[in-house]
VEXDODREN-156596 format. One record per residue (C-alpha): x, y, z; residue number from 0; residue in one letter; chain. Coordinates in pm, whole numbers, padded with zeros to 5 digits. Layout:
N
<pt east="X" north="Y" up="Z" nr="NUM" rest="a" kette="A"/>
...
END
This chain:
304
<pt east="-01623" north="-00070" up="-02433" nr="0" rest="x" kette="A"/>
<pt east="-01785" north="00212" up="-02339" nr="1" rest="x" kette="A"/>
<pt east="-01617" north="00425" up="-02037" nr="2" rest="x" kette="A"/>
<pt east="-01727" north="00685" up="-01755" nr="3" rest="x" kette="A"/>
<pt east="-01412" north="00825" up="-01724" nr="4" rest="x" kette="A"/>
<pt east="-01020" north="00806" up="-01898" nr="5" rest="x" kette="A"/>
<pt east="-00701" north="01009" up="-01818" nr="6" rest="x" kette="A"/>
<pt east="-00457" north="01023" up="-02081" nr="7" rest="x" kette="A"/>
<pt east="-00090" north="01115" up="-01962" nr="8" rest="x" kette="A"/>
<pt east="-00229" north="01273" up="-01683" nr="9" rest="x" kette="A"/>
<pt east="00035" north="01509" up="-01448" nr="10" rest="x" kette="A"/>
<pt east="-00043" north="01706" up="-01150" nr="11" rest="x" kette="A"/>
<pt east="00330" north="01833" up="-00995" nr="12" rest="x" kette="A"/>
<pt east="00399" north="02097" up="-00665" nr="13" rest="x" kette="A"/>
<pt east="00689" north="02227" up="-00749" nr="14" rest="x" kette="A"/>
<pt east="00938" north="01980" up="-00821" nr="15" rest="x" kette="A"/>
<pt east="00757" north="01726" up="-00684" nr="16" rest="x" kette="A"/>
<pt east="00546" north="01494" up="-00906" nr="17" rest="x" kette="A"/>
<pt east="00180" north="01359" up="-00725" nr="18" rest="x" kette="A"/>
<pt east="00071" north="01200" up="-01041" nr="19" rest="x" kette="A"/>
<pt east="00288" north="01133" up="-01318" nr="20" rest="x" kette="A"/>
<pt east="00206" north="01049" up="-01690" nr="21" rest="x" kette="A"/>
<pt east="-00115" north="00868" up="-01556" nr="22" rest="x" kette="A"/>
<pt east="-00343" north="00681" up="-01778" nr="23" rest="x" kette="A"/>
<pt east="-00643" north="00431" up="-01636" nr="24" rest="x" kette="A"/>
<pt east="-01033" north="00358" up="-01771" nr="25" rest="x" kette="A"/>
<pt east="-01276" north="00285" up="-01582" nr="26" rest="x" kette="A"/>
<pt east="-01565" north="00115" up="-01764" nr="27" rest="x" kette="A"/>
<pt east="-01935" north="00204" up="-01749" nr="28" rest="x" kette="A"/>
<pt east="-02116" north="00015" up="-01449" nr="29" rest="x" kette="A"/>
<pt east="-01797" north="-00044" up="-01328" nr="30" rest="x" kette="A"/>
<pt east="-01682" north="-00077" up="-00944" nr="31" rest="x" kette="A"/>
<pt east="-01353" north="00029" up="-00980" nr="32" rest="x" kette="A"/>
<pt east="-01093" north="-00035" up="-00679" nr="33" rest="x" kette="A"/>
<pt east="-00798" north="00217" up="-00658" nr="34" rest="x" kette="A"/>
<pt east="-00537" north="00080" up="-00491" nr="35" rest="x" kette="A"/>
<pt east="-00222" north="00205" up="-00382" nr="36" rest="x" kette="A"/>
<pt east="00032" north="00279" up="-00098" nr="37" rest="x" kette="A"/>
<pt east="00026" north="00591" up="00111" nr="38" rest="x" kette="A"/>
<pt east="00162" north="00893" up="-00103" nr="39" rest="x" kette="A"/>
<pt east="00073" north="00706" up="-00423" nr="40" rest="x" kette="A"/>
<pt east="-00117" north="00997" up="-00528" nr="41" rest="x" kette="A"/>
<pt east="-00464" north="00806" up="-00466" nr="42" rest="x" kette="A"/>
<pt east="-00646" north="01150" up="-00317" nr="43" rest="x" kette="A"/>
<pt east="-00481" north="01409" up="-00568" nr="44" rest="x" kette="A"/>
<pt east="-00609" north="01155" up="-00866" nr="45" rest="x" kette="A"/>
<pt east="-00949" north="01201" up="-00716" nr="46" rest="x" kette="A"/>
<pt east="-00936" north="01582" up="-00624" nr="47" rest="x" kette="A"/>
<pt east="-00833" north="01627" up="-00991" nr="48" rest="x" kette="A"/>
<pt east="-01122" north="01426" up="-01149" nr="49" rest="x" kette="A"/>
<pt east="-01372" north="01606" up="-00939" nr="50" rest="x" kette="A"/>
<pt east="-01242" north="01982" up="-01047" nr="51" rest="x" kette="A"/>
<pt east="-01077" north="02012" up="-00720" nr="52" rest="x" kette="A"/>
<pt east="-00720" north="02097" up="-00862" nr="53" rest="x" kette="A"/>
<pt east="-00624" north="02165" up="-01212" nr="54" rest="x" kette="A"/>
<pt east="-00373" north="01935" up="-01382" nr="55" rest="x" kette="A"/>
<pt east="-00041" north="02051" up="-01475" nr="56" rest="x" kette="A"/>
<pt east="-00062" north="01897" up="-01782" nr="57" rest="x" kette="A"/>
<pt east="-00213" north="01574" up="-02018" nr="58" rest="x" kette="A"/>
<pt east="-00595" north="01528" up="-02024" nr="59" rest="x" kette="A"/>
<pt east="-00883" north="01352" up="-01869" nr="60" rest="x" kette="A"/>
<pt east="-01245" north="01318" up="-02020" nr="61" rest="x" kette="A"/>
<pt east="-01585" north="01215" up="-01812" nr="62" rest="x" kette="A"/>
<pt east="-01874" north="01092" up="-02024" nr="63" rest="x" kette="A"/>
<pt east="-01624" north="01141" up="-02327" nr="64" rest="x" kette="A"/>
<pt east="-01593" north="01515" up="-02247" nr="65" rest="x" kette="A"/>
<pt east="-01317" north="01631" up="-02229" nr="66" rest="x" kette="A"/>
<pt east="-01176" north="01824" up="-01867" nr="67" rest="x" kette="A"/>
<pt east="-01062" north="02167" up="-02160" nr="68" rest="x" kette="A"/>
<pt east="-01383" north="02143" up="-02307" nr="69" rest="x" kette="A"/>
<pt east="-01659" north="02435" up="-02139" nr="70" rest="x" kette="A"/>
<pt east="-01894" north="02115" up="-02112" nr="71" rest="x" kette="A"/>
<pt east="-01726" north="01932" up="-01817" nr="72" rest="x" kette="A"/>
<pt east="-01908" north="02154" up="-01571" nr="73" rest="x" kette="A"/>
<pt east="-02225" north="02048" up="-01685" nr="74" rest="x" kette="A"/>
<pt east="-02137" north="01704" up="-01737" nr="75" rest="x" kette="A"/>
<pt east="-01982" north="01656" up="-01351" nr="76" rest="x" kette="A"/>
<pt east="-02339" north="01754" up="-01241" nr="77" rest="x" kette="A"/>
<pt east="-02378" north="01396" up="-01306" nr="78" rest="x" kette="A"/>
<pt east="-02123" north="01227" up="-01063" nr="79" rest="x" kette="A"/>
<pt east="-02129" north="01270" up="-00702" nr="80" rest="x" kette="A"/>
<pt east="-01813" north="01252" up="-00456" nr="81" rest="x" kette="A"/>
<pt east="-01628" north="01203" up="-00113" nr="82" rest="x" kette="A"/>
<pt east="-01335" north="01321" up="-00074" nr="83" rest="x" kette="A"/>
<pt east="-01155" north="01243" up="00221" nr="84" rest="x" kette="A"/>
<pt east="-01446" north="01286" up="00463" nr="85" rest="x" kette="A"/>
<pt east="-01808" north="01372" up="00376" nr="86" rest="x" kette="A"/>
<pt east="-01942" north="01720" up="00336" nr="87" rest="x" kette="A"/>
<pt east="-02182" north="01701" up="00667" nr="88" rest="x" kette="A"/>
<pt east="-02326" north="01983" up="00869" nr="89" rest="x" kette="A"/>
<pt east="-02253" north="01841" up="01231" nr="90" rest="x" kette="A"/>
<pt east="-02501" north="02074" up="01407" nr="91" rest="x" kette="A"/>
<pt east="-02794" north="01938" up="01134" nr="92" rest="x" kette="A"/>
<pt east="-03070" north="01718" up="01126" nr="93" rest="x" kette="A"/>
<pt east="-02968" north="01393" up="00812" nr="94" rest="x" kette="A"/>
<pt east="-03290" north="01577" up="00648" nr="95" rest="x" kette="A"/>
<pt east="-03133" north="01918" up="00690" nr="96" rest="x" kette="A"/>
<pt east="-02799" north="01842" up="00543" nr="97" rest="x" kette="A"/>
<pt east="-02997" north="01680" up="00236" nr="98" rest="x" kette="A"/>
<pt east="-03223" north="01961" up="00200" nr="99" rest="x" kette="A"/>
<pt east="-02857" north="02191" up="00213" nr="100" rest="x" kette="A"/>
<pt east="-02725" north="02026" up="-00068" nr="101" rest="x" kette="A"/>
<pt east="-03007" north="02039" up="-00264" nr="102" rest="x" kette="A"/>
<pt east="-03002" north="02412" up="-00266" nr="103" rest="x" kette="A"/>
<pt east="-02617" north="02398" up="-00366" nr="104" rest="x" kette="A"/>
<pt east="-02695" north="02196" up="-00677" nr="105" rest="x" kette="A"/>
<pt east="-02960" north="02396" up="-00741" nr="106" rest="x" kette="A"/>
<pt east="-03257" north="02180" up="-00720" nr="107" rest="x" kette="A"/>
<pt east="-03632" north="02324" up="-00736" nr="108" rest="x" kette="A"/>
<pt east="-03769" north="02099" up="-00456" nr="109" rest="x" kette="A"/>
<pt east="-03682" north="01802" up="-00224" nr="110" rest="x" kette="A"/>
<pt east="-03884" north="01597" up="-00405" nr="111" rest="x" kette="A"/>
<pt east="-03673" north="01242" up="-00343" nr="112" rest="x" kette="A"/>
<pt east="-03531" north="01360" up="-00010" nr="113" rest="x" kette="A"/>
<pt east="-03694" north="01096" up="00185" nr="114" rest="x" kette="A"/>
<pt east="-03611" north="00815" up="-00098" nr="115" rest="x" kette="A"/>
<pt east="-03266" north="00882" up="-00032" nr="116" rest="x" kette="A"/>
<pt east="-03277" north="00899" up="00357" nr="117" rest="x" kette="A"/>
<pt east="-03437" north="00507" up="00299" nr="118" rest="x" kette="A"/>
<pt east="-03213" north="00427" up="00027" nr="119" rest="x" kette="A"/>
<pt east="-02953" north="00486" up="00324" nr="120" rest="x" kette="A"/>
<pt east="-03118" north="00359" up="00607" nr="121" rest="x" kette="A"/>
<pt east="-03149" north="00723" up="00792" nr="122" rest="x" kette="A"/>
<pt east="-03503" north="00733" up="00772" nr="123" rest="x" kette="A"/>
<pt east="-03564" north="00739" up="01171" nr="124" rest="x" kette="A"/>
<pt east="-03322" north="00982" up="01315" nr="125" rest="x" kette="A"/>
<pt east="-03569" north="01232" up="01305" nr="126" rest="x" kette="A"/>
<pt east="-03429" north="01565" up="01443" nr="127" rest="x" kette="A"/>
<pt east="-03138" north="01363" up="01571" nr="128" rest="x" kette="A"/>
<pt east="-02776" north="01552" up="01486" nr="129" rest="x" kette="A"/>
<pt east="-02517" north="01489" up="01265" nr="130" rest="x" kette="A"/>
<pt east="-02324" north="01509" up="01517" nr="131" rest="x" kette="A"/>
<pt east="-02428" north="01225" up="01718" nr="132" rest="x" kette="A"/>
<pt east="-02440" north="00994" up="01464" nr="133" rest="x" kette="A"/>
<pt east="-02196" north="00708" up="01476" nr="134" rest="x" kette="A"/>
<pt east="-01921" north="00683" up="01172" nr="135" rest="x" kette="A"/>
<pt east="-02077" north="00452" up="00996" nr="136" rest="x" kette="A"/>
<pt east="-02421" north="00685" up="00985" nr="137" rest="x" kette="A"/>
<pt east="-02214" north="00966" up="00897" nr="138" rest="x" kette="A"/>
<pt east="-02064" north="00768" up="00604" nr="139" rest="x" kette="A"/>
<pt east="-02425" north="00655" up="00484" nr="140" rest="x" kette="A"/>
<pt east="-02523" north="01015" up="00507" nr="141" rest="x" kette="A"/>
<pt east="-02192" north="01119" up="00296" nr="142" rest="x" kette="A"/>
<pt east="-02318" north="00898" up="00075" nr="143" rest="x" kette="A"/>
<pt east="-02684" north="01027" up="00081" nr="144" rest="x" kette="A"/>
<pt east="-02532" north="01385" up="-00015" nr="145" rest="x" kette="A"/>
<pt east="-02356" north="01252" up="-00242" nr="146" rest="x" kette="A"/>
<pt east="-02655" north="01154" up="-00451" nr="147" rest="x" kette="A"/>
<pt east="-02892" north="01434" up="-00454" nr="148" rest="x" kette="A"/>
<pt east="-02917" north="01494" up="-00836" nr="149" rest="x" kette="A"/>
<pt east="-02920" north="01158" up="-00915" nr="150" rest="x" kette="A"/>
<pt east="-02550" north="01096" up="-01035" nr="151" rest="x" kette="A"/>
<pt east="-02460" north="00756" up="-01219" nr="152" rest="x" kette="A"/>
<pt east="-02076" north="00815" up="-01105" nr="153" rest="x" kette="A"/>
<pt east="-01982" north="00810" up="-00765" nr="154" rest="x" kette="A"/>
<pt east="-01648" north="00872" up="-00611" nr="155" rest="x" kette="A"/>
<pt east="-01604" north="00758" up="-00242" nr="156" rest="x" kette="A"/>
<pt east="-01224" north="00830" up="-00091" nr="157" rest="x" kette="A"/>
<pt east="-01166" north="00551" up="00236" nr="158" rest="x" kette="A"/>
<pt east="-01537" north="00507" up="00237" nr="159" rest="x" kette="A"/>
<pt east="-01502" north="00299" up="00522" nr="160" rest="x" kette="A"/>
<pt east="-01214" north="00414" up="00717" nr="161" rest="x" kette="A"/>
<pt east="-01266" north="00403" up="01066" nr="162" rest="x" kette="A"/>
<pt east="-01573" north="00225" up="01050" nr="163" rest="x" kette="A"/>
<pt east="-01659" north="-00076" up="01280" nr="164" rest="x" kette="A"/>
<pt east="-01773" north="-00426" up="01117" nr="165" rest="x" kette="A"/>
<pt east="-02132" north="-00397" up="01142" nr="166" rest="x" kette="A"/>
<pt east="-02043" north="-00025" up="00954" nr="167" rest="x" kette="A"/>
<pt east="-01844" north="-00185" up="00696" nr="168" rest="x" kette="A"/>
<pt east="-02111" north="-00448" up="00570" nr="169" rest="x" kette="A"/>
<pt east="-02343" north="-00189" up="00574" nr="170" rest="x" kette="A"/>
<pt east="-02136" north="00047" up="00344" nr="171" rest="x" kette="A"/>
<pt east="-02069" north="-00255" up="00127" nr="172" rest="x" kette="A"/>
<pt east="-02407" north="-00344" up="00090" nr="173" rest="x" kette="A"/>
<pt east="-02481" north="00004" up="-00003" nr="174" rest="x" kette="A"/>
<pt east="-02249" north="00042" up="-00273" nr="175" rest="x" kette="A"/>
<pt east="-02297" north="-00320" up="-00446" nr="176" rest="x" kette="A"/>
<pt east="-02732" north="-00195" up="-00397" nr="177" rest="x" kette="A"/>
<pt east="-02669" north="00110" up="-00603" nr="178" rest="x" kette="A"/>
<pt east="-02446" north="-00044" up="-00856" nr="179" rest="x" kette="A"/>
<pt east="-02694" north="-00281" up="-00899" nr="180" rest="x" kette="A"/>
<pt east="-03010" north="-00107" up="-00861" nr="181" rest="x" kette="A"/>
<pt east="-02928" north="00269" up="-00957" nr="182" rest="x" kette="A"/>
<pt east="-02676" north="00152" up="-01246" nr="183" rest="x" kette="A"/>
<pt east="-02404" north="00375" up="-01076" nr="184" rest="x" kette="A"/>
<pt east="-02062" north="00302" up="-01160" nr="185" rest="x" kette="A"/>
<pt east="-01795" north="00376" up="-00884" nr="186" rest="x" kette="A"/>
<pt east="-01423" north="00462" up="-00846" nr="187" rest="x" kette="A"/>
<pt east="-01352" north="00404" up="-00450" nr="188" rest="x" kette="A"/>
<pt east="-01017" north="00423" up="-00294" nr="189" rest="x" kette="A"/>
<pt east="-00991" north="00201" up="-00041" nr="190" rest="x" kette="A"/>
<pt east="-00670" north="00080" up="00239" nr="191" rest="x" kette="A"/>
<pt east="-00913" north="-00232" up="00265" nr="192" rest="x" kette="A"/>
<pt east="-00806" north="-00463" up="00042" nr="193" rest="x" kette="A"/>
<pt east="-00989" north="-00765" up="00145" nr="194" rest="x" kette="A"/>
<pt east="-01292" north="-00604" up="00155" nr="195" rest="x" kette="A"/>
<pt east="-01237" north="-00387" up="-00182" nr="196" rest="x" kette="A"/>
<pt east="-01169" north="-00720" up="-00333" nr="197" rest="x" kette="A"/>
<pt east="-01551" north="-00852" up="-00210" nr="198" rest="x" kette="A"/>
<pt east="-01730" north="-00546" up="-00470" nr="199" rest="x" kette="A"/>
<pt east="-01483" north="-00434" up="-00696" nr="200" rest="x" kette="A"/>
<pt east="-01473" north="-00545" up="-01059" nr="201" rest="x" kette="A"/>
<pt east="-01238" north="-00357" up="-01188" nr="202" rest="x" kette="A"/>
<pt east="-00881" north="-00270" up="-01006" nr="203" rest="x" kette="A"/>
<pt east="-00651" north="00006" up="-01058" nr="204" rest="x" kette="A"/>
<pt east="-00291" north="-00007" up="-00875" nr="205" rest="x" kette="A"/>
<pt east="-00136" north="00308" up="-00869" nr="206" rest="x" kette="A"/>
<pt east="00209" north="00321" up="-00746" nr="207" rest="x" kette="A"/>
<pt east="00435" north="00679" up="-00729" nr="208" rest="x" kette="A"/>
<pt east="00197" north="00884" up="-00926" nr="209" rest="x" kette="A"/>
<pt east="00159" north="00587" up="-01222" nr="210" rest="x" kette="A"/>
<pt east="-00134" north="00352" up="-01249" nr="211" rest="x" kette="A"/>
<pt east="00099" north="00040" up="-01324" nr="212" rest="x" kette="A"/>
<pt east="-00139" north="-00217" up="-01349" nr="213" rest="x" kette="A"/>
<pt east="-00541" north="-00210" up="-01483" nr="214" rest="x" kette="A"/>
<pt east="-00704" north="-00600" up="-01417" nr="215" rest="x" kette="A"/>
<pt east="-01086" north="-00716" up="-01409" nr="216" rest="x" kette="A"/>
<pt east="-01217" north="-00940" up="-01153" nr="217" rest="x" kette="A"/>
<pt east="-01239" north="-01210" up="-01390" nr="218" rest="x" kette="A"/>
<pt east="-00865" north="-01141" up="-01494" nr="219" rest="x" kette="A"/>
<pt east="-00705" north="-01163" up="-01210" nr="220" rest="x" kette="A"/>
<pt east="-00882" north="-01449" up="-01058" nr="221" rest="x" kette="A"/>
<pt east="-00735" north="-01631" up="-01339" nr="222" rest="x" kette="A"/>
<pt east="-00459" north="-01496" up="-01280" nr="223" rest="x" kette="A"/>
<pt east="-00439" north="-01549" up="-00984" nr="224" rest="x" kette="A"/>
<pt east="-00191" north="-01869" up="-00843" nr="225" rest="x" kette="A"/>
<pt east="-00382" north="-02157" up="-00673" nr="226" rest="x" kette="A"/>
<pt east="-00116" north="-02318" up="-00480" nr="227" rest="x" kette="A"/>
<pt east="-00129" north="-02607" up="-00244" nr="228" rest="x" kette="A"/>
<pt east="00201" north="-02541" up="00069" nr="229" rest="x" kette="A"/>
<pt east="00312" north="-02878" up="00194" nr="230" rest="x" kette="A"/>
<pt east="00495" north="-02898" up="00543" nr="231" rest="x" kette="A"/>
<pt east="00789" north="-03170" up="00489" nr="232" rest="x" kette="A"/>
<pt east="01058" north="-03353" up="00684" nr="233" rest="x" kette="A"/>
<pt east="01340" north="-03328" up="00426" nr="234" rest="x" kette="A"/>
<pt east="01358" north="-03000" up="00177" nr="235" rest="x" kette="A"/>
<pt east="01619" north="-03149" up="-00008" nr="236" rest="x" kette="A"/>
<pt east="01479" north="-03450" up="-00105" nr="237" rest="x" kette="A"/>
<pt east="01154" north="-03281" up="-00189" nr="238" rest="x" kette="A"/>
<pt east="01290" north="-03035" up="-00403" nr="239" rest="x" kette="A"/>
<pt east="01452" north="-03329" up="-00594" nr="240" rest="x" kette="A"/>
<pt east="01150" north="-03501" up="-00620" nr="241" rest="x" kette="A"/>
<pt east="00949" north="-03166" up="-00778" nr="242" rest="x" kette="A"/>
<pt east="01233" north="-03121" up="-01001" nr="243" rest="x" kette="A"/>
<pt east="01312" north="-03491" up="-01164" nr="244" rest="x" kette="A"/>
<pt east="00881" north="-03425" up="-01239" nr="245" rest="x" kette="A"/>
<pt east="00851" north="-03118" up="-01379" nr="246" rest="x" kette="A"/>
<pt east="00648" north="-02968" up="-01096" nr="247" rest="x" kette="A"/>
<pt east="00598" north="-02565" up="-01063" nr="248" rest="x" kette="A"/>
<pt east="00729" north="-02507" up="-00685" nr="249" rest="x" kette="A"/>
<pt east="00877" north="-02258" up="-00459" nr="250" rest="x" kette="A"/>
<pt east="01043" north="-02323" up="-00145" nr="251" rest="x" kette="A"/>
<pt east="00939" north="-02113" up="00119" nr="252" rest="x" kette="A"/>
<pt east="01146" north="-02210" up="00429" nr="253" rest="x" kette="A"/>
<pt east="01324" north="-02504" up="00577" nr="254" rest="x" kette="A"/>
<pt east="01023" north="-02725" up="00562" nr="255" rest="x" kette="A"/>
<pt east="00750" north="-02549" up="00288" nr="256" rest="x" kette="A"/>
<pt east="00709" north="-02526" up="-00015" nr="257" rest="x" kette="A"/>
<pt east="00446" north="-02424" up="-00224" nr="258" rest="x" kette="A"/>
<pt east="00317" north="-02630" up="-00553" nr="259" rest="x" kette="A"/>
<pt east="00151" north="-02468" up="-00809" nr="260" rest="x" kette="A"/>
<pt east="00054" north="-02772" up="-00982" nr="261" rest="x" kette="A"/>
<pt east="-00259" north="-03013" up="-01002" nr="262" rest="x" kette="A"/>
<pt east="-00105" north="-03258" up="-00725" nr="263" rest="x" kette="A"/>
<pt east="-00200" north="-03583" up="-00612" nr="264" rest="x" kette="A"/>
<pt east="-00123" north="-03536" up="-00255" nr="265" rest="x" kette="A"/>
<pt east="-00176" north="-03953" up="-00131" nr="266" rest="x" kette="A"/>
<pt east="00067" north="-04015" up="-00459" nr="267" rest="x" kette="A"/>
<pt east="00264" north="-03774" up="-00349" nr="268" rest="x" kette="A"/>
<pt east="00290" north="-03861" up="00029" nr="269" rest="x" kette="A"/>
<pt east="00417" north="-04196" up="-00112" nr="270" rest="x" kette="A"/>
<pt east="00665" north="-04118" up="-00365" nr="271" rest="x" kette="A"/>
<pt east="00806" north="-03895" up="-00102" nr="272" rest="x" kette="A"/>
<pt east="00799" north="-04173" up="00221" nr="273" rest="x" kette="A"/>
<pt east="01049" north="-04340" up="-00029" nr="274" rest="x" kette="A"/>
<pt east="01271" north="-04089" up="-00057" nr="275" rest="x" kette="A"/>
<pt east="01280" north="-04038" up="00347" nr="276" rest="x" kette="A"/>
<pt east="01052" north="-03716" up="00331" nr="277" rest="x" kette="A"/>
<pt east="00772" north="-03741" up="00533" nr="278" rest="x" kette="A"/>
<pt east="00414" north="-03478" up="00460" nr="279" rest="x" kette="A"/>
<pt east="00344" north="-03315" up="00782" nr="280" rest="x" kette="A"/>
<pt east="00073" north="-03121" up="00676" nr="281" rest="x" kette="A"/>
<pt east="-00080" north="-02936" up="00386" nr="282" rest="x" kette="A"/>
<pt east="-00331" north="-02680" up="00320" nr="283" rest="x" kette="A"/>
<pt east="-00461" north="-02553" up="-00049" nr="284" rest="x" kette="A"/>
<pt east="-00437" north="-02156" up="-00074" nr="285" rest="x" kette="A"/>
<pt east="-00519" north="-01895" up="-00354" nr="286" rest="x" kette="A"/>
<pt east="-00370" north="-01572" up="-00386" nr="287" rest="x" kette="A"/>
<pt east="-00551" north="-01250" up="-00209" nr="288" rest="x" kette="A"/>
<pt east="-00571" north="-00933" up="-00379" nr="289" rest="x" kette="A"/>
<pt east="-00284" north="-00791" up="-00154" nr="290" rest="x" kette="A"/>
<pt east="-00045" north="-01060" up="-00203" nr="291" rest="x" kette="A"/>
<pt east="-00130" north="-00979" up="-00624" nr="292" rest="x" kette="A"/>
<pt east="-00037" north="-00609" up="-00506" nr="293" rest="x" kette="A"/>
<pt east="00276" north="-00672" up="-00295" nr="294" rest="x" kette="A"/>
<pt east="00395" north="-00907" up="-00570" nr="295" rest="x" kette="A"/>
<pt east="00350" north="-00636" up="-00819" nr="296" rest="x" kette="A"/>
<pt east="00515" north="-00376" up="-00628" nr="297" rest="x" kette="A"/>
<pt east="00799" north="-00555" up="-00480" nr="298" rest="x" kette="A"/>
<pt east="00818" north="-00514" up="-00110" nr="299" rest="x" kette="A"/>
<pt east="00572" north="-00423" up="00161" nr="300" rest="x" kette="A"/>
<pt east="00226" north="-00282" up="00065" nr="301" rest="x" kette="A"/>
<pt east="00191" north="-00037" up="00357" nr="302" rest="x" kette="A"/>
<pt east="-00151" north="00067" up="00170" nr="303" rest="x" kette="A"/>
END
């Protein structure tokens, strides 16, 4: 498999205090890879690191196979684009001035695809309009617009959607899944949004106290993944009996559900139970959301 980027035993300490610790994660070409992690994880210095921002303290990370010791990383990051934190926007400029900015800092002869990318965005109409006085989501598509002038094929986004409203979020997601698809740009985005994340993401990361703990595909870990079906009963005890004399996979989450994680025949079922004196008083069929697969791997509470 061929991959954008790889960290090998990568550290980045402050003192004594370790932000990323022996760190090691891959994310593929054409990849949309979801970093996930709580607060203080070391999500942001992970990304300031990859994009040159800070140096690491020690172990390696290569982009395009280059090495970050190797005098060629400079040239090759002229081929990703990133936000980190909040987008690099001129507040007092026009959309079409803070593109025509950033191609002078990358060095660019002429603005020839300037107004491709304002469409590619959907900022096409607000003229001499301010930064400014655009809404979040705007500002975010503009971020994103910046982003791109070169024509990267890696994009970092950090909380590309923080803040934003609904209508804001769909539009960022449509982006992003438009570009991967389209432009062949593979992304690394570090999101709090989970259940969004999990809607363009194929690839996950989960990062937890400096470590990436846990690399999954899509495809892995919606096979992964427990279908369950949680059954509301009258009697627990006689239940449980029932699940265990047959071999069923359960777990018993209060004083009247429990949770199956078998193929179950729920009118069978409701029978064999009525004559053991356990009534079904409802049941619903559930599959596990990429933040209970988090939490579960963590232990605890996300607080992502």
């Amino acid at each position: 498999m061929e991959y954008i980027l790889e960290t090998h035993n990568l550290e980045k300490r402050y003192k004594n205090f370790k932000a990323i610790s022996n760190l090691n994660m891959h994310i593929p070409k054409g990849a949309i890879y979801g970093l996930i992690g709580k607060n203080g994880a070391g999500k942001t210095t992970l990304i300031r690191v990859i994009c040159g921002l800070q140096k690491p303290t020690s172990g390696t990370y290569s982009i395009y196979g280059i090495e970050n010791t190797n005098k060629k990383i400079d040239k090759v990051r002229k081929r990703m684009g990133a936000i980190v934190e909040l987008p690099a926007i001129r507040l007092e400029a026009t959309a079409e001035d803070n593109l025509k900015e950033q191609f002078k800092i990358v060095g660019l002869p002429n603005y020839d695809n300037l107004h491709e990318l304002l469409k590619l965005v959907g900022l096409t109409k607000t003229g001499k309009k301010k930064a400014k006085n655009f809404s979040l989501g705007m500002k975010q598509r503009l971020g994103i617009a910046i982003a791109l002038v070169g024509n990267p094929d890696f994009l970092i986004l950090d909380e590309p959607i923080n803040g934003l409203d609904p209508e804001g979020i769909i539009e960022i997601r449509e982006l992003i899944l438009r570009l991967n698809k389209e432009k062949k740009i593979t992304f690394l985005i570090s999101s709090h949004y989970l259940d969004e994340l999990s809607k363009i993401a194929t690839e996950y990361g989960f990062l937890d106290k400096g470590k990436i703990i846990k690399e999954i595909s899509k495809q892995e870990l919606e096979q992964s993944s427990k279908k369950r079906i949680e059954i509301k009963v009258s009697n627990i005890k006689e239940c449980v009996k029932y699940l265990e004399e047959n071999n069923y996979s359960y777990e018993v989450i209060s004083d009247e559900i429990i949770n199956i994680y078998d193929v179950v025949n729920i009118s069978k079922l409701a029978v064999e139970l009525s004559k053991r004196n356990c009534i079904i008083k409802g049941f619903d069929e559930k599959e596990e959301s990429l933040e209970n697969y988090y939490i579960n791997l963590i232990g605890g509470n996300s607080n992502v």
